[in-house]
C-alpha positions as YAML, in Angstrom:
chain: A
units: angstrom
residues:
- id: 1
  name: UNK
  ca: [7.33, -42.39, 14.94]
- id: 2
  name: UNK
  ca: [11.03, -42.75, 15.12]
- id: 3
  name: UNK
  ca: [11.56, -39.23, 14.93]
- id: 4
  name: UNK
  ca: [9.15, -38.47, 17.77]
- id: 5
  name: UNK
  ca: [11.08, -41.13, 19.78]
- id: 6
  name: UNK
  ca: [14.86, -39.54, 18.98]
- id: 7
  name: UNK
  ca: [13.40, -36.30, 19.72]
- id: 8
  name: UNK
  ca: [12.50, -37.18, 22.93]
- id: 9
  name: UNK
  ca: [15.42, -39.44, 23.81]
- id: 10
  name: UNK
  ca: [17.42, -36.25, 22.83]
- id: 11
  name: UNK
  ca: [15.55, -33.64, 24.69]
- id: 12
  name: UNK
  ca: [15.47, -36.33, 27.85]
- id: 13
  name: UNK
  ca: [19.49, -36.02, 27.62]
- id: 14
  name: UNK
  ca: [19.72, -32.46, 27.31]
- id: 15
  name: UNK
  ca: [17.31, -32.65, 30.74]
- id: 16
  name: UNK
  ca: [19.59, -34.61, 32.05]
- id: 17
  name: UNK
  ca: [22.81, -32.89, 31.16]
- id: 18
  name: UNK
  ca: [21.50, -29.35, 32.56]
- id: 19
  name: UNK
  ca: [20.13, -31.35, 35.43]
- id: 20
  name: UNK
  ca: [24.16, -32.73, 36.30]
- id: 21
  name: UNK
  ca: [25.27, -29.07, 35.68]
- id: 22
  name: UNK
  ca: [22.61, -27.11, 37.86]
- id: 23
  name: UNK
  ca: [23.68, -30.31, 40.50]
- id: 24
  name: UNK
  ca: [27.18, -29.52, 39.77]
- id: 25
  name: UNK
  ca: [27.43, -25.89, 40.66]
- id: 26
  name: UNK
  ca: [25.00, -25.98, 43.38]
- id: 27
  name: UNK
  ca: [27.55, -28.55, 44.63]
- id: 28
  name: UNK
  ca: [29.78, -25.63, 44.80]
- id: 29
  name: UNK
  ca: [27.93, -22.99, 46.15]
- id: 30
  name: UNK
  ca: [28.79, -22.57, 50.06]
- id: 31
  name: UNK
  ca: [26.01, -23.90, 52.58]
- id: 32
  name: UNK
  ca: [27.01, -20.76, 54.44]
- id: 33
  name: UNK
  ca: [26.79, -17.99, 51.48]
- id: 34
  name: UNK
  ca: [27.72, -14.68, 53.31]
- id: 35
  name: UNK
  ca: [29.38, -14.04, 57.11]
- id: 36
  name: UNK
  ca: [27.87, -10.80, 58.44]
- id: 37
  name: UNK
  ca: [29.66, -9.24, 61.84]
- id: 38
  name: UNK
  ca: [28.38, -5.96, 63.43]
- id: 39
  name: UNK
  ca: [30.73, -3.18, 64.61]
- id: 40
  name: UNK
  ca: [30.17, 0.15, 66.42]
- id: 41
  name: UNK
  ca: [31.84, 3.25, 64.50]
- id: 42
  name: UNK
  ca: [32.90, 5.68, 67.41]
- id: 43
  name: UNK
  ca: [32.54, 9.48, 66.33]
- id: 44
  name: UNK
  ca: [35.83, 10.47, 68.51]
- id: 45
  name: UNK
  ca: [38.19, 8.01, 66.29]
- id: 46
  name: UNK
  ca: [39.66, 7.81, 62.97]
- id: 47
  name: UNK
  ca: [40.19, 4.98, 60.99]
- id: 48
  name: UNK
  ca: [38.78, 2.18, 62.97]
- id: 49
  name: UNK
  ca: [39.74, -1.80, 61.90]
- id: 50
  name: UNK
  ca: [36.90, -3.64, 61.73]
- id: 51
  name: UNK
  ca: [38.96, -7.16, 62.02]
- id: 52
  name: UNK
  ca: [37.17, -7.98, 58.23]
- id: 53
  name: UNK
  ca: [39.54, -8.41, 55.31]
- id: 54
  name: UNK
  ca: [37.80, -8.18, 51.71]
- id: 55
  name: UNK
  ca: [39.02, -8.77, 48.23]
- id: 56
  name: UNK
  ca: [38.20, -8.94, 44.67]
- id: 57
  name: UNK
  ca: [35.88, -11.92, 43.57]
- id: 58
  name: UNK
  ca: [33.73, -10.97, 46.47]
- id: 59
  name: UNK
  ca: [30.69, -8.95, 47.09]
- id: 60
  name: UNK
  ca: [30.30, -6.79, 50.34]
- id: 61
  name: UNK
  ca: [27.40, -5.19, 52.25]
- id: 62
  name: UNK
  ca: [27.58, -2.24, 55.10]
- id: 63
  name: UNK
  ca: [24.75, -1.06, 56.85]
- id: 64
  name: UNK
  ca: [24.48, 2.08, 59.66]
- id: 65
  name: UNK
  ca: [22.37, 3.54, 62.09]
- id: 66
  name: UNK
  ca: [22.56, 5.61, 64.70]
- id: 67
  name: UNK
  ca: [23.41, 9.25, 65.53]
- id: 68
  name: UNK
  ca: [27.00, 10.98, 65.63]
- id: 69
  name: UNK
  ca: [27.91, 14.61, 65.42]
- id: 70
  name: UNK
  ca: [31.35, 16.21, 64.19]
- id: 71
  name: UNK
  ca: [31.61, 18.89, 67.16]
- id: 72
  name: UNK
  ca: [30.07, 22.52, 67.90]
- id: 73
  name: UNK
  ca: [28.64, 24.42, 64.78]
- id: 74
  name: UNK
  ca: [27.43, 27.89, 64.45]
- id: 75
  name: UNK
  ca: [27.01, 31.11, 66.63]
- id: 76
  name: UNK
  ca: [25.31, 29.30, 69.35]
- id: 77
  name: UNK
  ca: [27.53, 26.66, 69.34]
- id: 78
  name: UNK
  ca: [25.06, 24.19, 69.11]
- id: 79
  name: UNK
  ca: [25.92, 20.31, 68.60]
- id: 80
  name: UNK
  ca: [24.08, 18.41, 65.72]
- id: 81
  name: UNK
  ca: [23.18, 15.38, 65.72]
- id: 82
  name: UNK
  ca: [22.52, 13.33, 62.50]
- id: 83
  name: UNK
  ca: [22.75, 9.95, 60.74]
- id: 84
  name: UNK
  ca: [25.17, 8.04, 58.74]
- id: 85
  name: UNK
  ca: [24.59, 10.28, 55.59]
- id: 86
  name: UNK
  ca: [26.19, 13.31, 57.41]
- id: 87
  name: UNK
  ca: [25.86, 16.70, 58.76]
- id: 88
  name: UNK
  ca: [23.09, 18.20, 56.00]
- id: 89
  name: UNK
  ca: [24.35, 21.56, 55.35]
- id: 90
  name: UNK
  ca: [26.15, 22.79, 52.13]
- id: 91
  name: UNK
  ca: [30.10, 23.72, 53.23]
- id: 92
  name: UNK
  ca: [33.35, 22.32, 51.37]
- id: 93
  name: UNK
  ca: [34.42, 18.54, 52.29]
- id: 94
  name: UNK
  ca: [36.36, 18.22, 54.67]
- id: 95
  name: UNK
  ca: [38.36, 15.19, 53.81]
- id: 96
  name: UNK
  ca: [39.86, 15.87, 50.22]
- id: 97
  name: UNK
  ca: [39.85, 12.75, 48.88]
- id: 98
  name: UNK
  ca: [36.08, 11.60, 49.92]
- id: 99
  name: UNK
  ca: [33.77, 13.21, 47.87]
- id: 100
  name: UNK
  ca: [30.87, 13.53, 50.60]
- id: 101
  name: UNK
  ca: [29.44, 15.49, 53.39]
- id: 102
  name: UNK
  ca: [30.83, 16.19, 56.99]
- id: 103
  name: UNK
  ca: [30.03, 13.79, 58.74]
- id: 104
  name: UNK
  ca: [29.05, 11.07, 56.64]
- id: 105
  name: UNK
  ca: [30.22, 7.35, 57.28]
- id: 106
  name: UNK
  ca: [33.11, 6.51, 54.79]
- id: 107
  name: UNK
  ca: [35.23, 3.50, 54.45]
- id: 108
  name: UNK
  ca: [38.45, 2.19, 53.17]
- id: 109
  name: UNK
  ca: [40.26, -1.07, 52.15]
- id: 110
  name: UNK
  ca: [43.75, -1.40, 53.57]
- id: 111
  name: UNK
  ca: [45.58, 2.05, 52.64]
- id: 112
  name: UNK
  ca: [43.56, 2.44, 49.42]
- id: 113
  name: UNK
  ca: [41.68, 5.77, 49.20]
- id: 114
  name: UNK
  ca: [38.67, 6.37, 51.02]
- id: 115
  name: UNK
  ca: [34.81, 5.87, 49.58]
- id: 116
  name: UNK
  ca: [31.78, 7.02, 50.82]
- id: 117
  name: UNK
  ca: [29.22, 4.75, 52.57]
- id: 118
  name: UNK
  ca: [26.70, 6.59, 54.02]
- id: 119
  name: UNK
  ca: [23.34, 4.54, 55.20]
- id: 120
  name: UNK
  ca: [24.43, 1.76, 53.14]
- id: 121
  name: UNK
  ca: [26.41, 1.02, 50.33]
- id: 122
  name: UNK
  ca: [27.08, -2.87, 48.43]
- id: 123
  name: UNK
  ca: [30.17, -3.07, 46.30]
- id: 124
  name: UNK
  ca: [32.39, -5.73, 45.07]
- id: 125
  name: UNK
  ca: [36.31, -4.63, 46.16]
- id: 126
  name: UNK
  ca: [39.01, -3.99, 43.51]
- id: 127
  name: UNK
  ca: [41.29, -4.40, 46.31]
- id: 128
  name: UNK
  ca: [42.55, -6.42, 49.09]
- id: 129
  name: UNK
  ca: [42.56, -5.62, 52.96]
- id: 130
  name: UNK
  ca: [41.20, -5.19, 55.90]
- id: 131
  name: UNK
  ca: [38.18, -2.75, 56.05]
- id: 132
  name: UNK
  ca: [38.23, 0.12, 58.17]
- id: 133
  name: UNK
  ca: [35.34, 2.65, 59.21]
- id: 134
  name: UNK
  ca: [35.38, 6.39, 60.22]
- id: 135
  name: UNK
  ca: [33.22, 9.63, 59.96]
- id: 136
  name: UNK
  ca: [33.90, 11.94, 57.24]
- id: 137
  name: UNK
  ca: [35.31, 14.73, 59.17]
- id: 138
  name: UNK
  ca: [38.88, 16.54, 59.29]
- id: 139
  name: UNK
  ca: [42.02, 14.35, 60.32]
- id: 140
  name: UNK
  ca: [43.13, 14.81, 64.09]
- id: 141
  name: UNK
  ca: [39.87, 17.01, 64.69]
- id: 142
  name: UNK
  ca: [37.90, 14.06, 66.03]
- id: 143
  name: UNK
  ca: [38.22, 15.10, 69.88]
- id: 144
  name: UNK
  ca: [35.24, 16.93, 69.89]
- id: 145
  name: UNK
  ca: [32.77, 14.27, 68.13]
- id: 146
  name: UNK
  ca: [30.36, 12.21, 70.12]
- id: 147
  name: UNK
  ca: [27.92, 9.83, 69.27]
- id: 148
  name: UNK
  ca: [28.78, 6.03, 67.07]
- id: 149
  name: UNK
  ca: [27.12, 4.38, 64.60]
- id: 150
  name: UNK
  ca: [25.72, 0.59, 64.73]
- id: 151
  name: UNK
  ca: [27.51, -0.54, 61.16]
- id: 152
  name: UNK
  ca: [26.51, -4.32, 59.91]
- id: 153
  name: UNK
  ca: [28.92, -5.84, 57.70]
- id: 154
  name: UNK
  ca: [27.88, -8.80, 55.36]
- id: 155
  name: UNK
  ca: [30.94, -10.51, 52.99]
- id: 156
  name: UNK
  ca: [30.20, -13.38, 50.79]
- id: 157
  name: UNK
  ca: [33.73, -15.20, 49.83]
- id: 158
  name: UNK
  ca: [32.04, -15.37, 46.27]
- id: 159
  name: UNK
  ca: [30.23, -12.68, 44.74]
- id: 160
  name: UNK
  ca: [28.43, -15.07, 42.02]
- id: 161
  name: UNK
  ca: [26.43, -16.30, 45.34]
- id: 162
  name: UNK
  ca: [25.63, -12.34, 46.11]
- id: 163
  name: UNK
  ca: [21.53, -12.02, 46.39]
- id: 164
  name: UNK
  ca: [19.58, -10.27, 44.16]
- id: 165
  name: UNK
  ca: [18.08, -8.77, 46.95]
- id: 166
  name: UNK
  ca: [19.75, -7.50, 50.22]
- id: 167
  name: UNK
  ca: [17.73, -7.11, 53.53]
- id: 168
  name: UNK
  ca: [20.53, -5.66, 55.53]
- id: 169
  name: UNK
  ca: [19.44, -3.82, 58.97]
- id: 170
  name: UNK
  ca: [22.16, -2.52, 61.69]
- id: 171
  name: UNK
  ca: [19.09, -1.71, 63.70]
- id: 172
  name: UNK
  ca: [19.38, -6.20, 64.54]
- id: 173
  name: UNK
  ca: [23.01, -5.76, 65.54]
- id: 174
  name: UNK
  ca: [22.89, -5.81, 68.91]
- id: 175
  name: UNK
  ca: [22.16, -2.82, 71.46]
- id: 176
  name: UNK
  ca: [25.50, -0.37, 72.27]
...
């Protein structure tokens, strides 16, 4: 009988210790776990702020929707219209260092290198800065773009406290 009673004793003090820990670092998680802002992306711009600084340690979301185009294409000059994921036809990237479409929504951290987005991409930043939007198309050659994307942005300060699962929609930011 003493055994059964040291056993328990013993496995109501483990209870208790992972009981003070799970208390401990829900203590620290943030009642507020993520701050999510949405932007508009204008086609006719470059490299547009969007007033949101990132970092390592911390886990960030983008979502877009809408319809942009990058200008006239073809023999008819026709103007296409198409999402975040970028003009669909096979031709040579336009922006050497983005490995992507025409067209497509990219992003970049401060002066870091640009990476492509597209509909929606989560990451955790190896770098710090502000993050700045812009369609994938050829620098100064914007003039001729219309359209802008509806872009939701979602940070949390701490990417342990990152979801498991993200519902992210830039269709709820608000109307342009």
């Amino acid at each position: 009988m003493k055994s059964f009673r040291a056993g328990r004793h013993a496995a109501v003090a483990v209870a208790a210790l992972v009981s003070a820990w799970a208390g401990a670092i829900g203590a620290a998680e943030p009642t507020d776990k993520s701050t999510g802002q949405c932007r508009t992306v204008q086609a006719n711009a470059g490299w547009q702020p969007t007033g949101i600084s990132v970092g390592p340690g911390q886990f960030v979301c983008v979502a877009a929707d809408g319809l942009w185009s990058h200008g006239e294409q073809g023999v008819q000059a026709i103007t296409p219209f198409y999402g975040p994921e970028g003009f669909g036809k096979d031709e040579p990237n336009l922006v050497p260092e983005v490995v992507s479409r025409t067209g497509a929504l990219i992003g970049r951290i401060g002066s870091n290198g640009a990476f492509l987005i597209e509909r929606h991409l989560c990451f955790a930043p190896l770098s710090s800065g502000e993050l700045s939007l812009s369609m994938n198309d050829v620098p100064g050659a914007f003039a001729n773009n219309r359209g802008s994307l509806r872009v939701r942005i979602a940070r949390w300060a701490d990417a342990r406290w990152a979801p498991g699962r993200i519902d992210l929609s830039a269709e709820s930011c608000p109307a342009r």
